[in-house]
Z-matrix of the N, CA and C atoms (Angstrom, degrees):
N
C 1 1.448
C 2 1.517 1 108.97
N 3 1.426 2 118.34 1 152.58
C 4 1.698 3 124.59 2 -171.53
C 5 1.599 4 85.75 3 -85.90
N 6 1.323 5 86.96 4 167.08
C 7 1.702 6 103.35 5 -167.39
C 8 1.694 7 102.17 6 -89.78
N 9 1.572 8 100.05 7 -29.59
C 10 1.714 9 96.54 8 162.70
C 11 1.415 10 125.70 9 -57.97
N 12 1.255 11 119.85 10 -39.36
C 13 1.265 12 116.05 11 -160.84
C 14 1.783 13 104.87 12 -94.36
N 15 1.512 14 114.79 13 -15.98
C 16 1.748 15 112.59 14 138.10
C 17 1.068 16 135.99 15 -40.91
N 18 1.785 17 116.70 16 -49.03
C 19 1.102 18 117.91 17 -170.08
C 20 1.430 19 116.82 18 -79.05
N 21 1.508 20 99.23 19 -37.80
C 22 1.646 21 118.75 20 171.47
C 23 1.494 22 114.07 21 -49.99
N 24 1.849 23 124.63 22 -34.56
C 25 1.017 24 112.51 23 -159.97
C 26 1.840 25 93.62 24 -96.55
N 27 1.036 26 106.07 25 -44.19
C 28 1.252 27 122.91 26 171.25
C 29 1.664 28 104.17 27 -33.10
N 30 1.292 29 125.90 28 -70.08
C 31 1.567 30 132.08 29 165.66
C 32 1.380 31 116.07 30 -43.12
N 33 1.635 32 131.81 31 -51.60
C 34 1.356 33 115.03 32 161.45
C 35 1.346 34 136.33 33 -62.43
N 36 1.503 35 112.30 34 -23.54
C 37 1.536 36 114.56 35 149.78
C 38 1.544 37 113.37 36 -51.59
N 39 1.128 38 116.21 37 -69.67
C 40 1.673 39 101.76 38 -167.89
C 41 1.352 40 100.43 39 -77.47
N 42 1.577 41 138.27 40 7.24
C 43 1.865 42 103.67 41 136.67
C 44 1.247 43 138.88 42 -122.07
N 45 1.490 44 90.94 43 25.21
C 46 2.141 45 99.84 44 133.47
C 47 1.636 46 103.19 45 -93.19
N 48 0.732 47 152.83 46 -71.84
C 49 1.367 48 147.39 47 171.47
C 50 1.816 49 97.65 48 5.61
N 51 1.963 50 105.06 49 -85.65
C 52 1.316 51 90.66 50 -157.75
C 53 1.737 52 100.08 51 -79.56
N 54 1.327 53 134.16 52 19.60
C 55 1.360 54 145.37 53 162.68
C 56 1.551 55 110.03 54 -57.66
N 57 1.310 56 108.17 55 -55.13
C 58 1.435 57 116.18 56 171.06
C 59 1.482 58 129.61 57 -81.23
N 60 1.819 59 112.33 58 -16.29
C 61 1.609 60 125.36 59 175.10
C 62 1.850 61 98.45 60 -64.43
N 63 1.707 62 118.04 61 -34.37
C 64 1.065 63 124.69 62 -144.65
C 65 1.871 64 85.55 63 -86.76
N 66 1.456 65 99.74 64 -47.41
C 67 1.970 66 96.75 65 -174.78
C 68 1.300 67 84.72 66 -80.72
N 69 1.237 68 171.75 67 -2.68
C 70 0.979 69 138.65 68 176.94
C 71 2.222 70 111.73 69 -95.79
N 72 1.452 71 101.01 70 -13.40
C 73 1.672 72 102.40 71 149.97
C 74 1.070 73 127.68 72 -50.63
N 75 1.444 74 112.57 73 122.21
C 76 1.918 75 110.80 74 173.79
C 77 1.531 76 99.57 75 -55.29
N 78 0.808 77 134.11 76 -62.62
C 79 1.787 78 140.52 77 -156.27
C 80 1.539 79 115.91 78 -54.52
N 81 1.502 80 108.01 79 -19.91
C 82 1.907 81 126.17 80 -170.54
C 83 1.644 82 89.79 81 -53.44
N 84 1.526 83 95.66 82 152.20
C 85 1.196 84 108.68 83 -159.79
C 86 2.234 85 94.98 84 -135.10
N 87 1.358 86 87.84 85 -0.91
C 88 1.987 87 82.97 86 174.99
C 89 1.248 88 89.84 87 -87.10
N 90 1.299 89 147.80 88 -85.89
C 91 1.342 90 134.59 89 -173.38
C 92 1.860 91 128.49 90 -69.04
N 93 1.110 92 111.62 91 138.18
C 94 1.622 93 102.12 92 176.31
C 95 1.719 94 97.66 93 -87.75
N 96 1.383 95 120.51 94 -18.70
C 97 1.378 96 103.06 95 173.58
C 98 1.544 97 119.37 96 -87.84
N 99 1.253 98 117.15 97 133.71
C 100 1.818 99 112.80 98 179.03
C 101 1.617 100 115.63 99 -74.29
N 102 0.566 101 121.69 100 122.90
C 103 1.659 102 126.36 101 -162.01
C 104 1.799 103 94.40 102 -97.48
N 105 1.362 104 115.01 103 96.75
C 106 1.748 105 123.27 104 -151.93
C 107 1.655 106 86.85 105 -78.30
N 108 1.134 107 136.40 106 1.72
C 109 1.603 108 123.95 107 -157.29
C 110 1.289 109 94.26 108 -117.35
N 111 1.124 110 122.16 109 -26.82
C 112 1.934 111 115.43 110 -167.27
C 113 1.700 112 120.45 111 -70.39
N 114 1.129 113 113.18 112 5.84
C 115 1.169 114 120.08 113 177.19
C 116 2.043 115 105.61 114 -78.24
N 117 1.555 116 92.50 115 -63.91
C 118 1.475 117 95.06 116 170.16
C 119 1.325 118 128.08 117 -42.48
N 120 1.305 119 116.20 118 -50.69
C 121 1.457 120 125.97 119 126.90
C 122 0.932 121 146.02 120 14.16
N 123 1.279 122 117.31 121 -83.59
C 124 1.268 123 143.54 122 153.27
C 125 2.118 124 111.79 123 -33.22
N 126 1.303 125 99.93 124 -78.43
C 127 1.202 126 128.74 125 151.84
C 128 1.437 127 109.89 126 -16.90
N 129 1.371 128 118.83 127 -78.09
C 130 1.672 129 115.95 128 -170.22
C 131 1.954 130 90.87 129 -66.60
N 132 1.555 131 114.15 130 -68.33
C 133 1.523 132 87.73 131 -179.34
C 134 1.614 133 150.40 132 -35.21
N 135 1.683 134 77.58 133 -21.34
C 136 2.105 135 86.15 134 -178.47
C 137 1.690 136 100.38 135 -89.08
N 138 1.228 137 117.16 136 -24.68
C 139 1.217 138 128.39 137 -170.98
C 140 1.764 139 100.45 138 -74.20
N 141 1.470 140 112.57 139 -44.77
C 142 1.491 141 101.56 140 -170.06
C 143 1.559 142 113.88 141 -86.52
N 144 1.264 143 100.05 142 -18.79
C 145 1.725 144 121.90 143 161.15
C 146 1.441 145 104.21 144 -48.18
N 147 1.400 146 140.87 145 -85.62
C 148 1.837 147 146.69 146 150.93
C 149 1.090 148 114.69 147 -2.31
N 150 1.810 149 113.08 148 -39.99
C 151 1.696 150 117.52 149 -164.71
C 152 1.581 151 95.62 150 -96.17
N 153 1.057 152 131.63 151 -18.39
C 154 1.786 153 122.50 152 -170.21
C 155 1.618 154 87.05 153 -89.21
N 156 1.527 155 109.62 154 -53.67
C 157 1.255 156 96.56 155 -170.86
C 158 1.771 157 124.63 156 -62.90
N 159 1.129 158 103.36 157 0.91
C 160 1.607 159 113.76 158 -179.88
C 161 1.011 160 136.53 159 -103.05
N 162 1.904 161 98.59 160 27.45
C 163 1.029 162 129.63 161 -148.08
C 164 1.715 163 91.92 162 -121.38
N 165 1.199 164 98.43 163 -46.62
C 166 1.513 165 107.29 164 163.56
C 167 1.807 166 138.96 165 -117.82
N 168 1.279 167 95.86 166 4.38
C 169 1.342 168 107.23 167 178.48
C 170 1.625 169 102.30 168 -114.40
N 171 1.222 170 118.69 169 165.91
C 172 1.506 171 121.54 170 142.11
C 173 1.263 172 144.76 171 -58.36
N 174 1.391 173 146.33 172 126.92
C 175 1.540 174 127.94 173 -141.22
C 176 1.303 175 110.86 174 -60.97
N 177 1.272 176 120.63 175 -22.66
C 178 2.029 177 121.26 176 -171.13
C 179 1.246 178 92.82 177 -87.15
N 180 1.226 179 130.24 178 -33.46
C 181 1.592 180 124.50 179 -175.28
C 182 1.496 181 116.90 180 -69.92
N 183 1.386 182 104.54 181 -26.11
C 184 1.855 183 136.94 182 -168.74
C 185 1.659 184 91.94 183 -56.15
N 186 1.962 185 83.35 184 -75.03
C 187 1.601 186 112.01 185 -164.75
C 188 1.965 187 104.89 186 -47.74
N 189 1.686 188 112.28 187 -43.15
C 190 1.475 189 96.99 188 -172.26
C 191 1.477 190 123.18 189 -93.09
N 192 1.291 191 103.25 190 -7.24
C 193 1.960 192 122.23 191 150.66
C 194 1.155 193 112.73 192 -45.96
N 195 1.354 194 132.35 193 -66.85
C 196 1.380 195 152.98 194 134.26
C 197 1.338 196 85.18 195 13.96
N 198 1.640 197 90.49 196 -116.51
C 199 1.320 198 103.54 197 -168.57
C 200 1.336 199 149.36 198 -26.70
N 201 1.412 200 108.18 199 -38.19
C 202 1.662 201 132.54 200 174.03
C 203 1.551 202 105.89 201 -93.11
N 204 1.503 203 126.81 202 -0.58
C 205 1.076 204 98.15 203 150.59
C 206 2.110 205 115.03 204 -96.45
N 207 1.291 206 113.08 205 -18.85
C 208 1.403 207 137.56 206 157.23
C 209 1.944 208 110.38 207 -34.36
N 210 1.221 209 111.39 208 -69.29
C 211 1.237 210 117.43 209 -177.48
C 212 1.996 211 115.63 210 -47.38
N 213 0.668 212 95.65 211 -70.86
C 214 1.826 213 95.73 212 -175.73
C 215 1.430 214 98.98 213 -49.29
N 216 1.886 215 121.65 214 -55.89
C 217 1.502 216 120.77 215 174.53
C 218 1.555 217 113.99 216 -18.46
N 219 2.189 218 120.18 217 -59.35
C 220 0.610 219 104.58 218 -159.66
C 221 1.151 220 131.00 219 -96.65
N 222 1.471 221 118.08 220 15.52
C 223 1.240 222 147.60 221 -156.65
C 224 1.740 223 93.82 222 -103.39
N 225 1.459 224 124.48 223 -59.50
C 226 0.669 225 137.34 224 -152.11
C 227 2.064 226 113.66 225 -77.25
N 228 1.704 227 89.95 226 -35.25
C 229 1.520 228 105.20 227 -179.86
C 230 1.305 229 109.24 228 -73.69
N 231 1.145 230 144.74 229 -28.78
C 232 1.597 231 127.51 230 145.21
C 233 1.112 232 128.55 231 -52.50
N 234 1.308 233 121.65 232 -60.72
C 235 1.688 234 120.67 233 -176.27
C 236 1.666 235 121.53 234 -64.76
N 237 1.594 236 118.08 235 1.38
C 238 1.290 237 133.51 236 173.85
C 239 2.069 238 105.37 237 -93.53
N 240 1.068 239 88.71 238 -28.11
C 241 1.809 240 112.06 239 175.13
C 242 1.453 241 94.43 240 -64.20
N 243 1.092 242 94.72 241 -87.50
C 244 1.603 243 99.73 242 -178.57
C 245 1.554 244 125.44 243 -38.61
N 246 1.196 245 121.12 244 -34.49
C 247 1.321 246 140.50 245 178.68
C 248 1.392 247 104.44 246 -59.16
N 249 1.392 248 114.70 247 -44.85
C 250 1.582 249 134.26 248 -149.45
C 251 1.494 250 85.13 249 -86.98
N 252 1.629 251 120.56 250 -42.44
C 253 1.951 252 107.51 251 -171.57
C 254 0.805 253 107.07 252 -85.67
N 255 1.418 254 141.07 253 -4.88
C 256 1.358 255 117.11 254 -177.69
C 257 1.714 256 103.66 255 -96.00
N 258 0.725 257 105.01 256 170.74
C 259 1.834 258 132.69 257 -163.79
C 260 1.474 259 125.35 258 -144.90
């Protein structure tokens, strides 16, 4: 496999990953229903996100790839919410 299409898949995992961290917040404001399962969710996506990337990185390198691509996601998936209700 090309190392692009790792990183690429690897990146759409962690944004369903933090896609589901965001519905799985009590406070989320795109759905009024709480979707009680997306946490696990969440979880297996960030988890299979670590495993593609560990495919070509080293596992500590995996785990903070992960993460730093995670961080801005979740910063970012509220204030696009908000963006979206106002009018």
């Amino acid at each position: 496999m090309s190392a692009a299409f790792l990183h690429s898949s690897a990146f759409a995992l962690v944004v369903a990953g933090a896609a589901c961290l965001y519905l799985a917040s009590p406070r989320q404001s795109l759905l009024r229903l709480r979707w009680r399962k997306a946490g696990l969710f969440a979880a297996a996506f960030l988890l299979a996100a670590w495993m593609v990337w560990r495919i070509r990185l080293e596992s500590s390198t995996a785990f903070f790839a992960t993460l730093a691509a995670l961080m801005p996601l979740l910063i970012a998936l509220p204030s696009v919410v908000a963006l979206k209700g106002r009018k």
